[in-house]
Backbone as a ProteinNet text record, in pm:
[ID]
protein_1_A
[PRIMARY]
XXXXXXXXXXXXXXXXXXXXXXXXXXXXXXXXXXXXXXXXXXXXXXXXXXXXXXXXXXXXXXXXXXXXXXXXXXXXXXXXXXXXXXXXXXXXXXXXXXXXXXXXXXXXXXXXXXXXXXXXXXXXXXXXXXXXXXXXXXXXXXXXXXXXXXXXXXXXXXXXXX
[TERTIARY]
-16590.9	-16494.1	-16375.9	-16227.9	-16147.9	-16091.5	-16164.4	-16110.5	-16166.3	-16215.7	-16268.9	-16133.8	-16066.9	-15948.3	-15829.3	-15845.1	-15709.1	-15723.8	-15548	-15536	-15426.3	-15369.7	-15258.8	-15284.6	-15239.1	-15235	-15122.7	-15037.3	-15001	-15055.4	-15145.8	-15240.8	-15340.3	-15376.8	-15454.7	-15356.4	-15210	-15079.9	-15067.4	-15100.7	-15050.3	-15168.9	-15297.5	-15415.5	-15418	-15382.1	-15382	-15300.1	-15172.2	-15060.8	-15052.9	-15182.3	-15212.2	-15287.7	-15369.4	-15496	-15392.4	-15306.9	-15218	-15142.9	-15078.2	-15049.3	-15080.9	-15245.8	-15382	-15370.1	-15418.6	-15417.4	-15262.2	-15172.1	-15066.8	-14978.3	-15040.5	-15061.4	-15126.6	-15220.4	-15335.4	-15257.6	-15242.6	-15214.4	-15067.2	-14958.1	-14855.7	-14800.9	-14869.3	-14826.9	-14945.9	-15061.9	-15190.7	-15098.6	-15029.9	-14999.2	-14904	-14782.4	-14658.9	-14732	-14825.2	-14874.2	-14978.9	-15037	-15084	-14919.7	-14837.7	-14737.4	-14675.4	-14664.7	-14595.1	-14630.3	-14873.7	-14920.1	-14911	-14940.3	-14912	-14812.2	-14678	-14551.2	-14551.7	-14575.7	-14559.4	-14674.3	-14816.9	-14895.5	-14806.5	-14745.5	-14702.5	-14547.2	-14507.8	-14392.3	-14297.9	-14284.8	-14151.9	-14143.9	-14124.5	-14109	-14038.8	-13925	-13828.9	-13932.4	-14053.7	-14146.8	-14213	-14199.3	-14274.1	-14191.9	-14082.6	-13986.5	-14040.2	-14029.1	-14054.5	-14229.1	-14303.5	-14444.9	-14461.4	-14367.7	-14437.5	-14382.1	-14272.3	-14206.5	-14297.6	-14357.8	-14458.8	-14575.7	-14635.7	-14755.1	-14754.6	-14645.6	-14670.1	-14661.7	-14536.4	-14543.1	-14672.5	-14752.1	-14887.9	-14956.6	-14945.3	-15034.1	-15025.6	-14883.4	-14823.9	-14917.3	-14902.7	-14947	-15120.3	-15173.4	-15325.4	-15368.1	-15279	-15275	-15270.7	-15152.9	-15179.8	-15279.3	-15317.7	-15440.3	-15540.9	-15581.3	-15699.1	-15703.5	-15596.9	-15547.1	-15620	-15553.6	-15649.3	-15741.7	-15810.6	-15940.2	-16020.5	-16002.8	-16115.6	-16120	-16005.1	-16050.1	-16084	-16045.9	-16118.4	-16273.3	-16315.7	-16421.4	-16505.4	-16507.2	-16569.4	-16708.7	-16755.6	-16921.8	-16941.8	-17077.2	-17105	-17085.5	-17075.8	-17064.4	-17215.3	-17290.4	-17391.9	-17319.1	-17406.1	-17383.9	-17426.1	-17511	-17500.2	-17536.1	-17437.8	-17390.2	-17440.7	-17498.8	-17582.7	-17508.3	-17540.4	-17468.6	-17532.8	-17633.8	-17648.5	-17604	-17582.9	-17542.9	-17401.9	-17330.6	-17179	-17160.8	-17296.2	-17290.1	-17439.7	-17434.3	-17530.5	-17689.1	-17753.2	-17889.1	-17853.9	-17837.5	-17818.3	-17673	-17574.4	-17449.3	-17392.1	-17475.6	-17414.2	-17309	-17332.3	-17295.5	-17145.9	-17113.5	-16989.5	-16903.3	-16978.4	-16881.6	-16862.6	-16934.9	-16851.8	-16809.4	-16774.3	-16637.8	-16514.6	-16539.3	-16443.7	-16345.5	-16465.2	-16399.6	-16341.8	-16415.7	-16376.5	-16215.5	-16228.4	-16115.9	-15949.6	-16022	-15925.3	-15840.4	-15934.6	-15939	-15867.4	-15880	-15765.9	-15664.2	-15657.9	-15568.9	-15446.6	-15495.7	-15383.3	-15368.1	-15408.8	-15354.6	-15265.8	-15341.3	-15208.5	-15058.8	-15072	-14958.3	-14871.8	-14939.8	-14856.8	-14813.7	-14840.2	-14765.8	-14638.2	-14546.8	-14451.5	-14363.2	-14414.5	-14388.3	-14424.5	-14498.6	-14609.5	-14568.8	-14578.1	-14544.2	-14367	-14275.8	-14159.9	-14135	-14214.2	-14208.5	-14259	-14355.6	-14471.8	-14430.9	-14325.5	-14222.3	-14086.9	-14100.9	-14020.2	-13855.1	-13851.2	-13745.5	-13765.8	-13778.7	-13827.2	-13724.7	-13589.6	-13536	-13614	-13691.2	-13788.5	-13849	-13865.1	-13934.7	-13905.6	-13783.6	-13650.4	-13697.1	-13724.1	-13798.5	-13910.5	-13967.2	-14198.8	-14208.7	-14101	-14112.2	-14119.8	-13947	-13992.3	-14043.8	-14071.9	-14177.9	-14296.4	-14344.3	-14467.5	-14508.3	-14373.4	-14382	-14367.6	-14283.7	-14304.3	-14383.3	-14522	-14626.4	-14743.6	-14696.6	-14805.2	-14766.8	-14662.7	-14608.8	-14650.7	-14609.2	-14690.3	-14818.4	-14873.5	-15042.2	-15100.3	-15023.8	-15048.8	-15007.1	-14879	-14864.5	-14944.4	-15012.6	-15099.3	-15223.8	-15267.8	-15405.6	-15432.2	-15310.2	-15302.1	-15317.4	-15263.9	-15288.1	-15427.9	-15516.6	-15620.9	-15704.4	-15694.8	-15807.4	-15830.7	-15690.7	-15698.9	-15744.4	-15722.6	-15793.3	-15961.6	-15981.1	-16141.3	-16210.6	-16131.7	-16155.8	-16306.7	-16403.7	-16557.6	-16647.9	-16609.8	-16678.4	-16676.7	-16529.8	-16520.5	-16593.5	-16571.6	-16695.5	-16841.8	-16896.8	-16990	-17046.8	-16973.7	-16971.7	-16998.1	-16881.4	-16877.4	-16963.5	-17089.2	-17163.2	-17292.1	-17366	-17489.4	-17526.9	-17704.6	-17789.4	-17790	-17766.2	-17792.9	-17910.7
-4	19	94	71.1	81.2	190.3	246.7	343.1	474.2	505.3	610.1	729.1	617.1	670.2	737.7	714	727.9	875.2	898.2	1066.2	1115.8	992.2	994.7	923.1	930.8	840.9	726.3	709.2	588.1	511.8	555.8	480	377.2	422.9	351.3	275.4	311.6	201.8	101.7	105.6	16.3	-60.2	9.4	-77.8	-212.2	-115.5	-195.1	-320	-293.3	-377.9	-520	-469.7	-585.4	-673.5	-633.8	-731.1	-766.1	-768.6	-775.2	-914.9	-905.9	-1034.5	-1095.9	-1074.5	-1173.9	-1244.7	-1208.9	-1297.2	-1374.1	-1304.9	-1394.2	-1525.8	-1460.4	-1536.5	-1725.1	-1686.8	-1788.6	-1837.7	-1787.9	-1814.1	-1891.2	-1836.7	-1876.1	-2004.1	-2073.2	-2178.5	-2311.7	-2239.5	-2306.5	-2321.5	-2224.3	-2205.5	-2307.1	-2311.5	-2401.8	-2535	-2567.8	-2744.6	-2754.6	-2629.9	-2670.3	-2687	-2599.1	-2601.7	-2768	-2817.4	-2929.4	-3081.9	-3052.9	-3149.3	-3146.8	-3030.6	-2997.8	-3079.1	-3020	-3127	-3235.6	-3315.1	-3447	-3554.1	-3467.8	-3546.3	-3503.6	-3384.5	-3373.3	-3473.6	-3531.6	-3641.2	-3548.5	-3450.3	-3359.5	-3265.8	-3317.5	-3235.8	-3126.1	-3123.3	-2969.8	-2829.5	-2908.5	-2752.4	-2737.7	-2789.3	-2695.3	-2548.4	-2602.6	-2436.6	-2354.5	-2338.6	-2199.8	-2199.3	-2308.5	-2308	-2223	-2209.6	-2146.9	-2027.5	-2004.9	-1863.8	-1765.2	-1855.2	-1810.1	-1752.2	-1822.8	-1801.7	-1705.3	-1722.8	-1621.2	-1473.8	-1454.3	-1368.4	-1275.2	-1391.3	-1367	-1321	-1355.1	-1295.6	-1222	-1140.8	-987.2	-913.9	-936.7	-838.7	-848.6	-930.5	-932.2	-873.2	-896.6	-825.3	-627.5	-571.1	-495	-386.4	-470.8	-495.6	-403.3	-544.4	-468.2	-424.2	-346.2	-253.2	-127.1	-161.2	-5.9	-15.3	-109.8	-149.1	-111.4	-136.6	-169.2	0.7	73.7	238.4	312.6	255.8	323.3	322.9	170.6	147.5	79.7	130.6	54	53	-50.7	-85.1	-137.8	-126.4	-196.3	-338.2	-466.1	-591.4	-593.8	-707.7	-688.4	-789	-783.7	-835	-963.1	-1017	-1212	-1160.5	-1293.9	-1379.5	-1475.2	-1475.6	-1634.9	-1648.5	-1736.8	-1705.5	-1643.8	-1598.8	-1509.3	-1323	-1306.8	-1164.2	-1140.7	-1067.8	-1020.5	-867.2	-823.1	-630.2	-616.8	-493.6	-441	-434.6	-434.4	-413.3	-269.9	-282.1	-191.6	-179.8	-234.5	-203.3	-356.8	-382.5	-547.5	-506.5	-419.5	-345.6	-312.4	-243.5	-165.7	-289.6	-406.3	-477	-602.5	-617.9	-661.9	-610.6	-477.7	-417.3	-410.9	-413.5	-345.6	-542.8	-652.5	-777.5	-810.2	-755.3	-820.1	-705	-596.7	-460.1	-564.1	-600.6	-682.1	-788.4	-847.3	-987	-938.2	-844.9	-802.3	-745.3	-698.5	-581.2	-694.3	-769.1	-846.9	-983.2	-1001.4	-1058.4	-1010.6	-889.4	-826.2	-814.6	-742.6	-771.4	-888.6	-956.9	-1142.9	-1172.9	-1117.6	-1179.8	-1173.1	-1075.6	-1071.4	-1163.6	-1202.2	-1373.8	-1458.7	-1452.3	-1605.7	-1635	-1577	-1616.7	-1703.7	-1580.8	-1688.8	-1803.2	-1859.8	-1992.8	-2049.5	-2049.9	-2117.5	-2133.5	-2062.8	-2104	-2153.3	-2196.4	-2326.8	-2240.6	-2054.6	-1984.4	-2052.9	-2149	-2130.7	-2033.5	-1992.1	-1870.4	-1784.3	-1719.6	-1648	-1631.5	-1751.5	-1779.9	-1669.2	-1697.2	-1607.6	-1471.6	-1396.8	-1278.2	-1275	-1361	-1382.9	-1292.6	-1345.4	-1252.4	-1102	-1108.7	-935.8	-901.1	-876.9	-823.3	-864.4	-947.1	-932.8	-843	-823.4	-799.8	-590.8	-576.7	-436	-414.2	-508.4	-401.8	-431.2	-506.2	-541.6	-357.3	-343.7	-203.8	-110.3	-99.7	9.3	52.2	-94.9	-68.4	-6.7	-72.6	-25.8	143.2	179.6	348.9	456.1	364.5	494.3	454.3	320.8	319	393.6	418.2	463.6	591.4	675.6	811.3	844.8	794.9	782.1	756.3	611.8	665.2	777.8	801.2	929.4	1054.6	1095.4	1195	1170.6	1054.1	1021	942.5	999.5	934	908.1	1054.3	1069.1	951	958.2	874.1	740.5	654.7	571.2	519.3	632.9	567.7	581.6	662.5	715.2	516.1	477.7	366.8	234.9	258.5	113.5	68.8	199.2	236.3	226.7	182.8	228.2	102.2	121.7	42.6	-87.8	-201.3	-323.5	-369.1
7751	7646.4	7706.5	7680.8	7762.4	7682.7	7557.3	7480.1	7534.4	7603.6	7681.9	7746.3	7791.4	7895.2	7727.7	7679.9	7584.9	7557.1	7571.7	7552.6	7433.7	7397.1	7284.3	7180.6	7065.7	6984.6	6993.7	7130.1	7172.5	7247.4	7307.1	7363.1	7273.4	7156.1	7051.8	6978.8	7021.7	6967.1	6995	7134.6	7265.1	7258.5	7297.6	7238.2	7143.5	7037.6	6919.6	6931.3	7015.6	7008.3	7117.9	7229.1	7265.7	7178.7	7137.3	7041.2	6945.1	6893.9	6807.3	6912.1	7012.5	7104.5	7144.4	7183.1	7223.6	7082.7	6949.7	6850.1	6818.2	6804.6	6812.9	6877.6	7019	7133.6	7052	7021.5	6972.1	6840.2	6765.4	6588.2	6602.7	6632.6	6597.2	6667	6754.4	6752.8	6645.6	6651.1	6522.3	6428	6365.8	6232.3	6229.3	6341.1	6335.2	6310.6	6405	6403.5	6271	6207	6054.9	5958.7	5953.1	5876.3	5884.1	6035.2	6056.3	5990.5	6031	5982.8	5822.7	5783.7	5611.3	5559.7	5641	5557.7	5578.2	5706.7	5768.2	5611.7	5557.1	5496.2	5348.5	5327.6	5167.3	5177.2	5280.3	5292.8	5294.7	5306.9	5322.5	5443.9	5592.6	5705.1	5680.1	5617.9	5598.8	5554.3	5507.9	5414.6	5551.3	5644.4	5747.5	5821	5804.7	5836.5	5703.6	5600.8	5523.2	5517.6	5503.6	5584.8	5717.4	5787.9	5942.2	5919	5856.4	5857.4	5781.8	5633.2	5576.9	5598.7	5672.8	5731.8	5855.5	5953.9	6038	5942.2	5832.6	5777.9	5737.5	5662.9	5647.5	5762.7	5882.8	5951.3	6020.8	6024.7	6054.4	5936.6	5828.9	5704.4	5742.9	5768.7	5849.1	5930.1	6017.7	6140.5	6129.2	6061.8	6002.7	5914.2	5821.3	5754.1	5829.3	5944.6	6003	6127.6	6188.4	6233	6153.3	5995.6	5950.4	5940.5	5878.2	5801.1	5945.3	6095.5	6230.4	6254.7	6205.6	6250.1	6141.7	5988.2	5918.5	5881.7	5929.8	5856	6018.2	6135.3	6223.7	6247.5	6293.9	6328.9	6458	6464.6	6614.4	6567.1	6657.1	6644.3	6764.9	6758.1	6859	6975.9	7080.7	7190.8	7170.6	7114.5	7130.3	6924.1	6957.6	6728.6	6718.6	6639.4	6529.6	6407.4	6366.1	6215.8	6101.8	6138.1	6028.4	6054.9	6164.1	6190.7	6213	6156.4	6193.4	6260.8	6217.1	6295.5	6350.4	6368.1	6420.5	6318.2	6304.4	6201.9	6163.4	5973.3	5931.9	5878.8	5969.6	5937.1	5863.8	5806.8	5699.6	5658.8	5535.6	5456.9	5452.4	5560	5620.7	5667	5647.8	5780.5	5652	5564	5415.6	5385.9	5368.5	5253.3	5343.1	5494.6	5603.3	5562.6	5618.5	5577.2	5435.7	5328	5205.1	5181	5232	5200.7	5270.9	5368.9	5458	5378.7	5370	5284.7	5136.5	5054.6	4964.5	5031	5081.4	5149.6	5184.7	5259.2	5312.7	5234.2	5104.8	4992.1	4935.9	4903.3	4803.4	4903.1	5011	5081.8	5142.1	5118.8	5127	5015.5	4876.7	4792.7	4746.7	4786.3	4778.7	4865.5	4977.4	4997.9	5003.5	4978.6	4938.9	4778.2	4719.6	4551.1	4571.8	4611.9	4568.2	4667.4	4761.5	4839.6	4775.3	4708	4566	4449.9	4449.6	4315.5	4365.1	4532.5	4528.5	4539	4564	4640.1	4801.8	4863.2	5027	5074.7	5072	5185.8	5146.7	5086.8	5098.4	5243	5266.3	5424.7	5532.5	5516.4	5639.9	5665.4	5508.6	5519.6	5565	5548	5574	5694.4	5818.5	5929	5931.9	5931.1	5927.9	5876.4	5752.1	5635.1	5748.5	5829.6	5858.4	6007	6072.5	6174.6	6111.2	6017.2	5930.1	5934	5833.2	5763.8	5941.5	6037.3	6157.5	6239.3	6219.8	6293.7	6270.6	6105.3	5988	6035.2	6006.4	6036.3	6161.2	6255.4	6390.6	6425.7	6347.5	6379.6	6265.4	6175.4	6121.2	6168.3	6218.4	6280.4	6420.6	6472.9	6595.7	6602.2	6471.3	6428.5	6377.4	6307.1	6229.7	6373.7	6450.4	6531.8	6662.1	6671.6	6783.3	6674.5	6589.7	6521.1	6475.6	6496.4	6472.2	6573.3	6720.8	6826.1	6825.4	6851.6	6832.4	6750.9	6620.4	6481.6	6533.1	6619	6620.2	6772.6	6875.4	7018	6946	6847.4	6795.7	6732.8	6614.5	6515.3	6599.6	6709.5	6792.1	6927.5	6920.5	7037	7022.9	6867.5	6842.6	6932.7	6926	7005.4	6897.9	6935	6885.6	6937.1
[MASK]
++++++++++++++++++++++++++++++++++++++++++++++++++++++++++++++++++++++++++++++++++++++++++++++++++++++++++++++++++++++++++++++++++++++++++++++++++++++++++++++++++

């Protein structure tokens, strides 16, 4: 665990802010070629621009999200996954509310652009970004604060014996 070495709460920034580019890395060109196939089958290519602007939006505010949700609420994950296990034995529990907290969390925060593209505003789109790349920042400078003050709890949470 590479969280050992960290002595700032920019370090758990910077942390954070790679895993934040590893997934982005991955997502934002997925999202463009779902947005593209989306419009190409609804017969209207133009809805894939406020489609991709959209969606990446969405997944700044995700991204965000669980930024807080992974230091407020963390668990062990075990070392080999089936599909019936997502944590450690014992920690089900923690690791549904940490997902389902997520899973609202970053609803409610997409709707302020997701609703008016759905009512057919698309420059809405234009915003999806920043607004997502905001609340991805947000999340990242109070998660970064929160887990350097609960540095212990969190090597403690993400360390048990699986």
């Amino acid at each position: 665990m590479n969280a050992v070495a960290y002595g700032t709460d920019r370090d758990w920034r910077t942390d954070i802010a790679g895993r934040h580019l590893a997934v982005a890395t991955i997502a934002v060109p997925l999202l463009l070629l779902l947005a593209t196939v989306a419009a190409l089958l609804a017969g209207d290519v133009l809805w894939a621009v406020p489609a991709a602007l959209t969606a990446w939006g969405v997944l700044g505010a995700g991204l965000g999200v669980g930024a807080l949700t992974s230091v407020l609420m963390p668990y062990t994950v075990p070392e080999r996954l089936n599909a019936f296990t997502g944590a450690a034995p014992g920690q089900g529990g923690i690791a549904f509310v940490a997902s389902f907290g997520a899973l609202i969390g970053t609803g409610l925060l997409a709707l302020p652009i997701v609703v008016p593209v759905l009512m057919g505003l698309t420059w809405v789109g234009v915003l999806a970004v920043p607004y997502g790349l905001l609340v991805s920042w947000g999340g990242r400078r109070v998660a970064g604060k929160i887990a350097f003050a609960r540095y212990p709890a969190l090597l403690e949470a993400s360390s048990m014996a699986t």
